[in-house]
DRENDO-1510 file (C-alpha; in Angstrom, 1 decimal, always signed):
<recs>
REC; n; res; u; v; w
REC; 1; UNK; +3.9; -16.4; +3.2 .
REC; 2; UNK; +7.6; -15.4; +3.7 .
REC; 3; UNK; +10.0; -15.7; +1.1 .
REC; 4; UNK; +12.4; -18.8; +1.1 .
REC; 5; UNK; +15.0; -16.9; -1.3 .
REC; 6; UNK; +18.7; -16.4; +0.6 .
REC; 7; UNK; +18.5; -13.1; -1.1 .
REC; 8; UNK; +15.9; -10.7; -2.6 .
REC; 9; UNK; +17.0; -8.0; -5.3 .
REC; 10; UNK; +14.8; -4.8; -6.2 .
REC; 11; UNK; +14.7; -2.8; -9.3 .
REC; 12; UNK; +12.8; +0.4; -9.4 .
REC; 13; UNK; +12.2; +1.6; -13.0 .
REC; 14; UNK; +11.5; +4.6; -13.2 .
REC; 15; UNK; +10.5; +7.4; -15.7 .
REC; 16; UNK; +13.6; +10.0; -14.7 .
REC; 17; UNK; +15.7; +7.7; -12.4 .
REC; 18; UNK; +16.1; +4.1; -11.9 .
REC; 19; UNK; +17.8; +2.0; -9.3 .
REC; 20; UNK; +18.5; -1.2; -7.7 .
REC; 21; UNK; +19.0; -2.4; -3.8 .
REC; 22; UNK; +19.2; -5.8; -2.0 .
REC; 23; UNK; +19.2; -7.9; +1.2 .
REC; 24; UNK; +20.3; -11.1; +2.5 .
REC; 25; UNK; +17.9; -13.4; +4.2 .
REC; 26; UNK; +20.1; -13.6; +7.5 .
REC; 27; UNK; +20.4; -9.2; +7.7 .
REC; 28; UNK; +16.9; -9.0; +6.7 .
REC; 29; UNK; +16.2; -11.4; +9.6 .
REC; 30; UNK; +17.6; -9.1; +12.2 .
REC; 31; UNK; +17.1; -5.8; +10.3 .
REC; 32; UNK; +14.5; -5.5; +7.6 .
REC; 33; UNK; +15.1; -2.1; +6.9 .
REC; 34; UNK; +19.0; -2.5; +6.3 .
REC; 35; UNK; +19.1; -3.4; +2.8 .
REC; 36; UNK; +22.3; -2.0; +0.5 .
REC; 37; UNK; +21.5; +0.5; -2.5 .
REC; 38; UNK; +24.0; +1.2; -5.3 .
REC; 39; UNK; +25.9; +5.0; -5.1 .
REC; 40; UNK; +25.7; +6.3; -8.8 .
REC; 41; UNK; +28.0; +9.0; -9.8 .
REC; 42; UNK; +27.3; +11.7; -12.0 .
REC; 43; UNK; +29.5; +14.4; -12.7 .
REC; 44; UNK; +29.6; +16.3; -9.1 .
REC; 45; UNK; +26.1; +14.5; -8.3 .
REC; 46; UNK; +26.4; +11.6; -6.3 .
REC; 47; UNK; +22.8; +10.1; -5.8 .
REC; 48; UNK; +21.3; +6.4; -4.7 .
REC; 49; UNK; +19.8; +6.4; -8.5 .
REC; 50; UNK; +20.7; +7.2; -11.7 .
REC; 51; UNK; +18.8; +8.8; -14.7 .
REC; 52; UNK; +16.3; +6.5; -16.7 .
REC; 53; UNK; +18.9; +6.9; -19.8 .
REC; 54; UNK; +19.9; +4.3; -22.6 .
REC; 55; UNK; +22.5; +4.3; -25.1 .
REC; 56; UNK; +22.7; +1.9; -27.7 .
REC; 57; UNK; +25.3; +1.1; -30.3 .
REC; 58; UNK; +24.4; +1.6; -33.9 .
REC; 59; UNK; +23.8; -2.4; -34.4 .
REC; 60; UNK; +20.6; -1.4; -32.5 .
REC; 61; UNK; +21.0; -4.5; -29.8 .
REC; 62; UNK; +23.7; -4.5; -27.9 .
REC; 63; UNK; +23.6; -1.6; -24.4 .
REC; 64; UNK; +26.9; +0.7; -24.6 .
REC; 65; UNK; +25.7; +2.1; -21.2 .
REC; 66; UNK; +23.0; +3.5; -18.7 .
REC; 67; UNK; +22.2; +6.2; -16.9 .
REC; 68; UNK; +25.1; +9.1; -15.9 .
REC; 69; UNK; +27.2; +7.3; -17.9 .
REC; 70; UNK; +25.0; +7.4; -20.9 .
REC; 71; UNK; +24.5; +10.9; -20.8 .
REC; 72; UNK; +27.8; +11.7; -20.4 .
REC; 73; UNK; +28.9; +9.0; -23.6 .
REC; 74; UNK; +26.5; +10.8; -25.8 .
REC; 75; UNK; +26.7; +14.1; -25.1 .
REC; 76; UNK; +30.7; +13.0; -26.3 .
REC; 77; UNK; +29.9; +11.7; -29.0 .
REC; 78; UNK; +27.6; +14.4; -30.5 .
REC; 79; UNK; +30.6; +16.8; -29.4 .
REC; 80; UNK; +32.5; +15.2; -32.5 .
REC; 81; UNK; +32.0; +16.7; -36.0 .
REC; 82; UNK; +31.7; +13.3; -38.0 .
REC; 83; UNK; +28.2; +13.2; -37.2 .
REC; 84; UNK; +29.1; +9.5; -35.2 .
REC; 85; UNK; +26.3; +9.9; -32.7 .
REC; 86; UNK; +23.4; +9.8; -35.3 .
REC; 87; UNK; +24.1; +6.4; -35.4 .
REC; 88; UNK; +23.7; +5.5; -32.6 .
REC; 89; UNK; +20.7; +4.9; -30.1 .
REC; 90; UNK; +19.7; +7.4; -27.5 .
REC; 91; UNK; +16.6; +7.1; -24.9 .
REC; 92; UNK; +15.9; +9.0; -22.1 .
REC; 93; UNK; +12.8; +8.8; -19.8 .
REC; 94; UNK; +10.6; +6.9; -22.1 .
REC; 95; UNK; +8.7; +4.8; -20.1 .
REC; 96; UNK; +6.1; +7.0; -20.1 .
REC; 97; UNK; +5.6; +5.7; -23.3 .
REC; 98; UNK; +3.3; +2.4; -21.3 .
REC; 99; UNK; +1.7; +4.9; -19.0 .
REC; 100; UNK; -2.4; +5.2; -20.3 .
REC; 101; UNK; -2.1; +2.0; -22.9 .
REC; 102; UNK; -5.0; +0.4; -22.2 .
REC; 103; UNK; -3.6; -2.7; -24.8 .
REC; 104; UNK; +0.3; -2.9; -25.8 .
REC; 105; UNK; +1.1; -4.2; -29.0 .
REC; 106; UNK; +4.7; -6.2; -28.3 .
REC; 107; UNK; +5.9; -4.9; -31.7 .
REC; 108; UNK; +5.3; -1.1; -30.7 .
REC; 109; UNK; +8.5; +1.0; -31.3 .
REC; 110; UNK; +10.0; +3.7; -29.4 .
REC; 111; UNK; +12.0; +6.4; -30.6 .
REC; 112; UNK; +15.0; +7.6; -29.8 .
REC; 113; UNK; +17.1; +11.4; -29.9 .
REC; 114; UNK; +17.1; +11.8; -33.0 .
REC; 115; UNK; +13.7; +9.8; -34.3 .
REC; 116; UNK; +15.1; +6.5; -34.7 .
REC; 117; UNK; +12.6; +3.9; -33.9 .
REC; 118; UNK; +13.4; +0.7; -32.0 .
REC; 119; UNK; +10.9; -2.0; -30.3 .
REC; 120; UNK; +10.1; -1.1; -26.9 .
REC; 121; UNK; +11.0; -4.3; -25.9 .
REC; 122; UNK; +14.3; -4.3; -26.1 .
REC; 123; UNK; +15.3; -0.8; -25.5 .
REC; 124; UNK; +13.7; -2.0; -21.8 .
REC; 125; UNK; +15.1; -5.3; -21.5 .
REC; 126; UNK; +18.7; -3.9; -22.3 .
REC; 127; UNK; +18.3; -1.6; -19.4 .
REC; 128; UNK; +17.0; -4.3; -16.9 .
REC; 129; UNK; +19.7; -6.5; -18.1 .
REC; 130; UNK; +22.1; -3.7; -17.2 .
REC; 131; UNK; +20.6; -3.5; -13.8 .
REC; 132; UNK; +20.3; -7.0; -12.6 .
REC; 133; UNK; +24.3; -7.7; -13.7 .
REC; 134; UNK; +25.7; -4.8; -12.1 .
REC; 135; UNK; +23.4; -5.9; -9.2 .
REC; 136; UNK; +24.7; -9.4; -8.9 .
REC; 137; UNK; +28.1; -8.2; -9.2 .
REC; 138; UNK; +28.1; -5.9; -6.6 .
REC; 139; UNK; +26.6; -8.4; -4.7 .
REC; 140; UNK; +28.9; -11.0; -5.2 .
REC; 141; UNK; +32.1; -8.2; -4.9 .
REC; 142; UNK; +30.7; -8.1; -0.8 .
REC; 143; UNK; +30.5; -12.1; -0.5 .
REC; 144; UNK; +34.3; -13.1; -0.3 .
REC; 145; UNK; +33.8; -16.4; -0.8 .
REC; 146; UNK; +30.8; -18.1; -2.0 .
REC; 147; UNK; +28.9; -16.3; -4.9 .
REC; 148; UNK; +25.2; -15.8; -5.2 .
REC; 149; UNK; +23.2; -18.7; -7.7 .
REC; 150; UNK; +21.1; -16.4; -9.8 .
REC; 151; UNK; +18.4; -19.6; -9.0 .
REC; 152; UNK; +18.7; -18.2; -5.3 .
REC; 153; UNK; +17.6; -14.5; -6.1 .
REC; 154; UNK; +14.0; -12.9; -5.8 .
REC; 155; UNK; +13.9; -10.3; -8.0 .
REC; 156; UNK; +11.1; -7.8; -7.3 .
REC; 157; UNK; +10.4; -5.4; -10.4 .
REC; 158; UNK; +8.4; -2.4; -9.3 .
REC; 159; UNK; +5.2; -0.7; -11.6 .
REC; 160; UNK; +2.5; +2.3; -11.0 .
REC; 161; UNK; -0.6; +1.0; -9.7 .
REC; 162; UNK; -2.1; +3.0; -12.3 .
REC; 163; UNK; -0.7; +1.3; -15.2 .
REC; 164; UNK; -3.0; -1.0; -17.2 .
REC; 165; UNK; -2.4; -5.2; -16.2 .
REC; 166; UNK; -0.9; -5.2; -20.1 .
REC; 167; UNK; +1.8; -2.7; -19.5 .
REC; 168; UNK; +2.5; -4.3; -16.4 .
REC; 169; UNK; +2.5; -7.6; -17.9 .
REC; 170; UNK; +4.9; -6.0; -20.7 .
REC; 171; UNK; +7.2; -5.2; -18.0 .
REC; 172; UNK; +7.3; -8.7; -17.0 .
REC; 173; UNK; +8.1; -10.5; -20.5 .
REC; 174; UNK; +10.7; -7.4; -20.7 .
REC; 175; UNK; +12.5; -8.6; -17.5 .
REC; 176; UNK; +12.1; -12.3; -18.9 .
REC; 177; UNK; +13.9; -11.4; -22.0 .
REC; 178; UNK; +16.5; -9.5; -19.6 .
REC; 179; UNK; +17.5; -12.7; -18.4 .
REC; 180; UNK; +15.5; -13.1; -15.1 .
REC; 181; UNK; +13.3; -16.2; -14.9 .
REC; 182; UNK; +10.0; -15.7; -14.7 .
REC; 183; UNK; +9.3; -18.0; -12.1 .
REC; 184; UNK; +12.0; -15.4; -9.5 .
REC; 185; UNK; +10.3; -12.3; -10.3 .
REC; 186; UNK; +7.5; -10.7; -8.6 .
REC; 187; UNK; +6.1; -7.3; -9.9 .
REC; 188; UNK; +5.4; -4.7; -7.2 .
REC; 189; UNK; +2.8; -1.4; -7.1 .
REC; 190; UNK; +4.9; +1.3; -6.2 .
REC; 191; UNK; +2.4; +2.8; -3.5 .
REC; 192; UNK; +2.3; -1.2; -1.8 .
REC; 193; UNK; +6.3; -1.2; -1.7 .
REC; 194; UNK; +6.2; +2.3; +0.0 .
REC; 195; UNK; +3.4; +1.9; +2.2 .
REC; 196; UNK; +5.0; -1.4; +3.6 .
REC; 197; UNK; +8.5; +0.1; +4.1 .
REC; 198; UNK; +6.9; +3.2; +6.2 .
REC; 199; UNK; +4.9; +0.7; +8.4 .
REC; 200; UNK; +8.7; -0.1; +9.5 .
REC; 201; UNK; +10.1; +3.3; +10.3 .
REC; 202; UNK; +10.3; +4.9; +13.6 .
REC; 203; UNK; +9.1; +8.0; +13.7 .
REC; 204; UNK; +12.8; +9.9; +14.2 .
REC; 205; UNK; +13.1; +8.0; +10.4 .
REC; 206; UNK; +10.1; +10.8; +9.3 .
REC; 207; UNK; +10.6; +14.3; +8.0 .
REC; 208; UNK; +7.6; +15.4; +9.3 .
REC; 209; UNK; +3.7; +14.0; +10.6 .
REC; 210; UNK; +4.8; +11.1; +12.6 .
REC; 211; UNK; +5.1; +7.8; +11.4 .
REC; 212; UNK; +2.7; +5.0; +10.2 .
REC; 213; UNK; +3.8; +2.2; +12.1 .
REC; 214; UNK; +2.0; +2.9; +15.1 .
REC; 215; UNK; -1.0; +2.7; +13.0 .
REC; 216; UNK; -4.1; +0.9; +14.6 .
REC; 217; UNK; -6.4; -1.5; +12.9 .
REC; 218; UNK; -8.6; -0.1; +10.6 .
REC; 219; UNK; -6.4; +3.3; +10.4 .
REC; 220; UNK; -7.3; +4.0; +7.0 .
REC; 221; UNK; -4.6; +6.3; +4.8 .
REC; 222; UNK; -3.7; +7.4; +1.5 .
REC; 223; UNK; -0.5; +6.6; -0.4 .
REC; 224; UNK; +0.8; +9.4; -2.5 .
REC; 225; UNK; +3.3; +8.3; -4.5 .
REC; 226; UNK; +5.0; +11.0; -6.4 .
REC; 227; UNK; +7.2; +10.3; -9.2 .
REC; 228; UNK; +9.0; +11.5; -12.0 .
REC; 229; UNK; +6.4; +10.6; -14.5 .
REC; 230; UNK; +3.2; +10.0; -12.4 .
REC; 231; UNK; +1.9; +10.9; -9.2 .
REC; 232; UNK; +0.3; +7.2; -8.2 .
REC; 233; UNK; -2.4; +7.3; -5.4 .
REC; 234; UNK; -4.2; +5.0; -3.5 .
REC; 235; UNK; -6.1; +4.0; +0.3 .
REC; 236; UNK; -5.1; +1.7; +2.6 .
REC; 237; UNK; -6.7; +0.3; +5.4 .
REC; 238; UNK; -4.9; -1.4; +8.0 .
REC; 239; UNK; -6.1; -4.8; +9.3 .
REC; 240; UNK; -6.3; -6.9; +12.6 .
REC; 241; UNK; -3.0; -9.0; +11.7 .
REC; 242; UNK; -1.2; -5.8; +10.5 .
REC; 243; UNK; -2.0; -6.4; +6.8 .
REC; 244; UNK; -2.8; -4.0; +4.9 .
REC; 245; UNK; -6.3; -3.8; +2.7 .
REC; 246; UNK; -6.3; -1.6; -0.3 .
REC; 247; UNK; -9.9; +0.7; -0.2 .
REC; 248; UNK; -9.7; +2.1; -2.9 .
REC; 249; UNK; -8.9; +1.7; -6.8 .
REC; 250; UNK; -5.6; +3.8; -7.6 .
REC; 251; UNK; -6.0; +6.8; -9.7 .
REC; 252; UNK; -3.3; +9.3; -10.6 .
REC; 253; UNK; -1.8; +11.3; -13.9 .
REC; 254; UNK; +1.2; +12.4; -15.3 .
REC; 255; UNK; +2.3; +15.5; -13.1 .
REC; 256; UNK; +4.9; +13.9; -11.6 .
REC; 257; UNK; +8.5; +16.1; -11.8 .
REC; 258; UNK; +9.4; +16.3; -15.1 .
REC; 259; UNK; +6.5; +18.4; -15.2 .
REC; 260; UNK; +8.4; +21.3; -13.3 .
REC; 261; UNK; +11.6; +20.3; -15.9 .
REC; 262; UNK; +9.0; +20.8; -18.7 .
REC; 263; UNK; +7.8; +24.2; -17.7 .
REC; 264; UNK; +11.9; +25.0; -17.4 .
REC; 265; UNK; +12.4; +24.6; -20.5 .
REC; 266; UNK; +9.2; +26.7; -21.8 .
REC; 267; UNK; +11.0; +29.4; -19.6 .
REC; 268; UNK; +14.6; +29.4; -21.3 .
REC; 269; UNK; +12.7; +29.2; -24.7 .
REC; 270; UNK; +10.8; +32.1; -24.0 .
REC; 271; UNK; +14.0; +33.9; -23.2 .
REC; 272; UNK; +15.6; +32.8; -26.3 .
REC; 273; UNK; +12.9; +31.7; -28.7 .
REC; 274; UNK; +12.7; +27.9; -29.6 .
REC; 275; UNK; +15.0; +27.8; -33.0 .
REC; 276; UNK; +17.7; +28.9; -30.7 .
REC; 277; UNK; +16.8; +26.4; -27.7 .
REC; 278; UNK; +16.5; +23.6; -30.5 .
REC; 279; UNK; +19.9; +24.7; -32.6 .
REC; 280; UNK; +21.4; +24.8; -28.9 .
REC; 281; UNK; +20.2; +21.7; -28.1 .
REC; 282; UNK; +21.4; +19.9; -31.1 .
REC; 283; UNK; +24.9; +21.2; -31.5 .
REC; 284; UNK; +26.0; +21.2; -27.6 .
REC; 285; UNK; +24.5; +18.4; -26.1 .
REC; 286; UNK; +27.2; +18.2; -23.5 .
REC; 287; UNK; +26.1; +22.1; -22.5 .
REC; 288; UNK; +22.7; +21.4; -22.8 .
REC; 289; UNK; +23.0; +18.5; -20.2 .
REC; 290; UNK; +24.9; +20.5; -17.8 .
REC; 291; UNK; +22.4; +23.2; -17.6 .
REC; 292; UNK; +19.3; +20.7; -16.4 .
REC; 293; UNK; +21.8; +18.8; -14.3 .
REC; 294; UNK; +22.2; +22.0; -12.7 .
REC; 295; UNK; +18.5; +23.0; -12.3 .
REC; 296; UNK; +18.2; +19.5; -10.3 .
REC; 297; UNK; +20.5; +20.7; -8.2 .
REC; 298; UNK; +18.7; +24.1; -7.7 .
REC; 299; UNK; +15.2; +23.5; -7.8 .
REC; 300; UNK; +15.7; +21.2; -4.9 .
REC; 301; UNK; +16.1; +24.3; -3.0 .
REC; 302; UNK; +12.8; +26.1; -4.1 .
REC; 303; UNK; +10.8; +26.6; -1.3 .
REC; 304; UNK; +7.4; +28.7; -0.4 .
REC; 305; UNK; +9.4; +30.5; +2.2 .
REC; 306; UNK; +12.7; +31.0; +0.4 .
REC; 307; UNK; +12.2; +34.2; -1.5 .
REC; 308; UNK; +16.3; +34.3; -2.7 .
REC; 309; UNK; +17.1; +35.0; -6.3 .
REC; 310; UNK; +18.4; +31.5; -8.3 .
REC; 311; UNK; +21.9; +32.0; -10.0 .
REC; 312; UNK; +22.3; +30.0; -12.8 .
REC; 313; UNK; +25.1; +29.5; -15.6 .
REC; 314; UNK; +24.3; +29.8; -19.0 .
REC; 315; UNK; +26.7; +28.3; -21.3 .
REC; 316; UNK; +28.7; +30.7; -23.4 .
REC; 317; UNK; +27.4; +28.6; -26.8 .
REC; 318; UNK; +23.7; +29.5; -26.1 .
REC; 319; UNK; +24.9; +33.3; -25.5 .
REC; 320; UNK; +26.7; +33.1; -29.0 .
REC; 321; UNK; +24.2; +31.3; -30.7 .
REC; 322; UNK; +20.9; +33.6; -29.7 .
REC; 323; UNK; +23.4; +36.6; -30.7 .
REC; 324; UNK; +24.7; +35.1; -34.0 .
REC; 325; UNK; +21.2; +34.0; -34.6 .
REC; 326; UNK; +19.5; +37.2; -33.3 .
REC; 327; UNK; +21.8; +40.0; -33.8 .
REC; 328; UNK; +20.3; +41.3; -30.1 .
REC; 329; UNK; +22.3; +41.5; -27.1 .
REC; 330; UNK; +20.7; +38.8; -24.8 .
REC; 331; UNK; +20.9; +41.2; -21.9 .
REC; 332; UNK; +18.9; +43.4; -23.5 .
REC; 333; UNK; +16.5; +41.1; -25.5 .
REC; 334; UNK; +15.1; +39.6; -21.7 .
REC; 335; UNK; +14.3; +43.5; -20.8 .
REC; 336; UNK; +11.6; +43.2; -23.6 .
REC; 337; UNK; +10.4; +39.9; -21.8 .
REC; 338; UNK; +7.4; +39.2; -19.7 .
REC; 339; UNK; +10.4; +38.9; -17.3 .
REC; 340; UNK; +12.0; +42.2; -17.4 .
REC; 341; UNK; +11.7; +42.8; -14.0 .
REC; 342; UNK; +12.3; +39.0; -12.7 .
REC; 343; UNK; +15.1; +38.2; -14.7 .
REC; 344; UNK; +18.8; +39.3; -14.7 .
REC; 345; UNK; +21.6; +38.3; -17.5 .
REC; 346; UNK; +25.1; +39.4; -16.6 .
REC; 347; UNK; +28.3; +37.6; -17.8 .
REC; 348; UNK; +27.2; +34.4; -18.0 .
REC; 349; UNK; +24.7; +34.0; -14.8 .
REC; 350; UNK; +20.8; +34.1; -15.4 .
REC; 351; UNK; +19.6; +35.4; -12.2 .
REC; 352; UNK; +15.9; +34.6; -11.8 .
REC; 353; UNK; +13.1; +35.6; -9.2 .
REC; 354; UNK; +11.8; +33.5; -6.4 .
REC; 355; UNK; +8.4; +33.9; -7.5 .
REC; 356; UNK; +9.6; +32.5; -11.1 .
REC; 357; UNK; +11.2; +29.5; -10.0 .
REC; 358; UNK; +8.1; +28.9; -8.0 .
REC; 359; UNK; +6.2; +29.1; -10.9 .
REC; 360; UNK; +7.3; +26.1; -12.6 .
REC; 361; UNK; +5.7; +23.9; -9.8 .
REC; 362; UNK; +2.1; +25.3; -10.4 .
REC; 363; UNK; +1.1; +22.5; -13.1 .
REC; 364; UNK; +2.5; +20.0; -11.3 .
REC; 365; UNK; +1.4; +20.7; -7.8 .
REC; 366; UNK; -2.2; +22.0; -8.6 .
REC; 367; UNK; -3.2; +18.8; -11.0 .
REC; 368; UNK; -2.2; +16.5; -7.7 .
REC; 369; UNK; -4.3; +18.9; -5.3 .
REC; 370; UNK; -7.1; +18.8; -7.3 .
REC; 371; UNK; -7.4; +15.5; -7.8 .
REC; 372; UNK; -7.0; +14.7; -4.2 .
REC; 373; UNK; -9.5; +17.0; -3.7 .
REC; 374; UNK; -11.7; +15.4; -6.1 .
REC; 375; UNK; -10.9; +11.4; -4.4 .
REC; 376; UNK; -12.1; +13.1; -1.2 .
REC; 377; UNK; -15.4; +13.8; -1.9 .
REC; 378; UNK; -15.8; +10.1; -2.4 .
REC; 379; UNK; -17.8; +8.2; +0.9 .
REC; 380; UNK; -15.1; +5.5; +1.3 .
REC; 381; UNK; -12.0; +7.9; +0.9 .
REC; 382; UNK; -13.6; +10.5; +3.7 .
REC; 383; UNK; -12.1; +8.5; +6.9 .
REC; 384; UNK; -8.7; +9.4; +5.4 .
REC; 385; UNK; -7.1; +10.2; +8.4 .
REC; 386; UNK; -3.4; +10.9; +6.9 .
REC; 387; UNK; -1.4; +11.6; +3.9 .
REC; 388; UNK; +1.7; +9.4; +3.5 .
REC; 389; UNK; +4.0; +11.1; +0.8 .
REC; 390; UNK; +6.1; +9.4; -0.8 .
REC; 391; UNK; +8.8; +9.3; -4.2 .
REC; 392; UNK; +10.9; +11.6; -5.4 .
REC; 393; UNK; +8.7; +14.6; -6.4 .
REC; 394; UNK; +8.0; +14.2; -2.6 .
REC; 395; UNK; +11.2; +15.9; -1.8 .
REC; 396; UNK; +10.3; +19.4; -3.2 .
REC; 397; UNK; +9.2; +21.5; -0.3 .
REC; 398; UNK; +6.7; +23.0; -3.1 .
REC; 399; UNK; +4.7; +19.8; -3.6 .
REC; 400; UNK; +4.7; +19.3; +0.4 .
REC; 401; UNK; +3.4; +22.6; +1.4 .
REC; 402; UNK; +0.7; +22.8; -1.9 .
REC; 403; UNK; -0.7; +19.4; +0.0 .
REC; 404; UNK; -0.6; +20.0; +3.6 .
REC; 405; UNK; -1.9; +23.8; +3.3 .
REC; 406; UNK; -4.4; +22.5; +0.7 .
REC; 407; UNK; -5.7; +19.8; +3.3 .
REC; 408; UNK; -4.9; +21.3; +7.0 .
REC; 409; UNK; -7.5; +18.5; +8.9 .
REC; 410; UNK; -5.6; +15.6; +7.4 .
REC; 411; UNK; -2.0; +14.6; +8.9 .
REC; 412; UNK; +1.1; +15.0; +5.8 .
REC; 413; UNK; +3.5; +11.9; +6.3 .
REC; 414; UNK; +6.7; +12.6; +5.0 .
REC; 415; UNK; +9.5; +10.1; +5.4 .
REC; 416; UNK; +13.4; +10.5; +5.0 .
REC; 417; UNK; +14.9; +10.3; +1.7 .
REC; 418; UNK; +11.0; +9.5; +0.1 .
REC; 419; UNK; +12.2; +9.0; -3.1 .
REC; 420; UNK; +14.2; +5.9; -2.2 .
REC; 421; UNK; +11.4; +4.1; -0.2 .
REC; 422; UNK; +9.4; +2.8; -3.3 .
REC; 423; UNK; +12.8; +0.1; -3.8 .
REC; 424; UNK; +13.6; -0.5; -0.3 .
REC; 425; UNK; +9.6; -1.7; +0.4 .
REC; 426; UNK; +10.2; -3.4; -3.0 .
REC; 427; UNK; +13.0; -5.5; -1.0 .
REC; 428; UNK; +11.2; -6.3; +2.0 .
REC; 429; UNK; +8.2; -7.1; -0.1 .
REC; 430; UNK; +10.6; -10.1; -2.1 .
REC; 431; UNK; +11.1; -10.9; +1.4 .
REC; 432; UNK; +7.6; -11.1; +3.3 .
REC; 433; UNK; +5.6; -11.2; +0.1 .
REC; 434; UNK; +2.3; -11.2; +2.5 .
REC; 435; UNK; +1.5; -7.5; +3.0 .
REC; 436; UNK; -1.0; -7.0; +1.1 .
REC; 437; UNK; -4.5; -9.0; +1.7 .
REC; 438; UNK; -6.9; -7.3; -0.5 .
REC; 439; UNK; -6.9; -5.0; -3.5 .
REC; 440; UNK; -10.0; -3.6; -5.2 .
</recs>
């Protein structure tokens, strides 16, 4: 059935980056694929989704802010010398915290920076809250005259497939408590919004392996969905009215991207050694944020054919503390490294090797392969004919080639800007809300 809703919001809540697009019944009409998506500013990044970050004022209920301007708030805050910011609440890419509960007790806690607990609950809601009002009033700022009833509005919340039905189902009373009614809100599986956005793209709209939306009835294909948290798979088959049948059960783990941030960090503690990473960490938050900001900026750039050295800044203050700490010169110190001969320190540029950067992709990349690998020995997953990869993580030219050389008889489906097709499919799912016929 298609949706009777004059407009259809989206929020995509994810584990490093959340955002939020919409569509008016009339443009969605004529144009299903046109739908508007916030611009969130960070710094000197300017992106179409902003990190999964809450800060909370010490009264532990009301939001001070989300995402850039969170990181930037608190990273001001600790900057102070009165010790302020310990107050206060600080999360960042916690909802990992629901992925693998098979049962979630409403009362379970999260904690924040610094080891202050709070209920899950809230610390959630406050950030969907956040994301439906700036929604609705960035949606009412392009209607000049009439505003939007909130009554009128399909929200679609999107989830992993692989979650459990209780975390999804916590997700749900979360966006209740937010403020959206239960009976306007429609949780999505983040392979299903994908899957169903690509089936509308032209092929010029693909980065590579054609498009989907020539597919035939029963074209069967598998929906990678890589995230920041999880990589989210499943099969599709397509049916005689265009429907699409889900084959087979998703499956998935947590190697999405922050696994390459994660093995980043291991590599400038093992430069430094980890009581001058944590004391770095603690007393220049600001710095500390800059540098990772940074390596999302570089690592986007990491390539199997690139084989250029990565420049990157260190801050003065970890220099001064490894030295103050140390008594070593830090220049010296990484000659007696593993990476004497892959790793430069002059001034205050870290130059490291290609083959280092491309190191930190290994964990990540291998655990998706081989579980693909694994899903394809199974009978019904066999007449997989092509790859459709999808999320954020889909962007690094590491994960792409690790997949397409690791399965060279199967086409690799990549669209334009992947990592923003999970919340447009969420839209156009609010809108036709038929797509899916079947799921196992």
């Amino acid at each position: 059935m298609a949706s009777t809703s004059k407009f259809v919001a989206a929020i995509d809540f994810g584990t490093t980056y959340s955002g939020w697009a919409f569509s008016f019944k009339h443009e969605y009409d004529k144009d299903p694929t046109k739908i508007v998506l916030k611009q969130w500013y960070g710094g000197s990044l300017l992106s179409m989704k902003t990190p999964t970050t809450v800060l909370i004022k010490p009264d532990a209920k009301t939001l001070d802010s989300f995402g850039y301007e969170a990181e930037t708030r608190y990273s001001e805050l600790a900057s102070e010398d009165n010790n302020e910011h310990k107050r206060w609440y600080y999360f960042r890419r916690f909802k990992m915290m629901l992925h693998g509960k098979m049962g979630l007790d409403r009362s379970i806690n999260l904690k924040d920076e610094t080891q202050k607990p709070l209920p899950a609950k809230t610390v959630i809601s406050l950030a969907i809250r956040y994301m439906k009002e700036d929604l609705v009033k960035n949606s009412n700022d392009r209607l000049s005259i009439e505003h939007i009833c909130e009554d009128e509005i399909t929200w679609v919340l999107t989830v992993p497939t692989i979650w459990t039905d209780a975390a999804k189902q916590f997700m749900r009373e979360a966006a209740v408590e937010a403020g959206i009614k239960n009976e306007n809100l429609m949780i999505a599986l983040e392979p299903e919004t994908a899957s169903i956005f690509c089936r509308l793209l032209p092929v010029e709209k693909m980065v590579e392996g054609g498009g989907i939306a020539s597919f035939t009835q029963g074209s069967v294909y598998m929906v990678l969905d890589a995230g920041g948290g999880t990589i989210d798979i499943t099969v599709h088959e397509v049916l005689s009215d265009g429907k699409l049948k889900e084959l087979h059960k998703a499956s998935g783990g947590a190697w999405g991207g922050t696994q390459v941030d994660e093995a980043y960090r291991q590599f400038l503690i093992s430069l430094v050694g980890n009581p001058v990473f944590r004391r770095f960490q603690v007393e220049n938050k600001e710095e500390y944020l800059d540098i990772f900001r940074e390596f999302e900026i570089r690592k986007r750039d990491i390539a199997p054919d690139n084989d250029n050295k990565v420049t990157i800044r260190l801050p003065s203050s970890l220099t001064e503390i490894f030295e103050e700490t140390s008594g070593a010169d830090l220049r010296k110190a990484i000659m007696q490294t593993k990476y004497a001969n892959e790793v430069s320190f002059t001034r205050d540029k870290l130059r490291i090797s290609a083959s280092v950067m491309k190191r930190l992709f290994v964990n990540a990349t291998q655990s998706t392969v081989s579980h693909v690998k694994e899903l394809m020995k199974e009978k019904i997953v066999q007449c997989v004919s092509s790859i459709l990869v999808v999320g954020g993580f889909a962007e690094s030219k590491m994960l792409q080639h690790a997949i397409r050389s690791s399965f060279p008889n199967v086409k690799v489906i990549i669209p334009e800007e992947a990592g923003l097709v999970v919340l447009k499919g969420a839209v156009v799912f609010g809108h036709s809300q038929s797509s899916i016929s079947h799921r196992v």
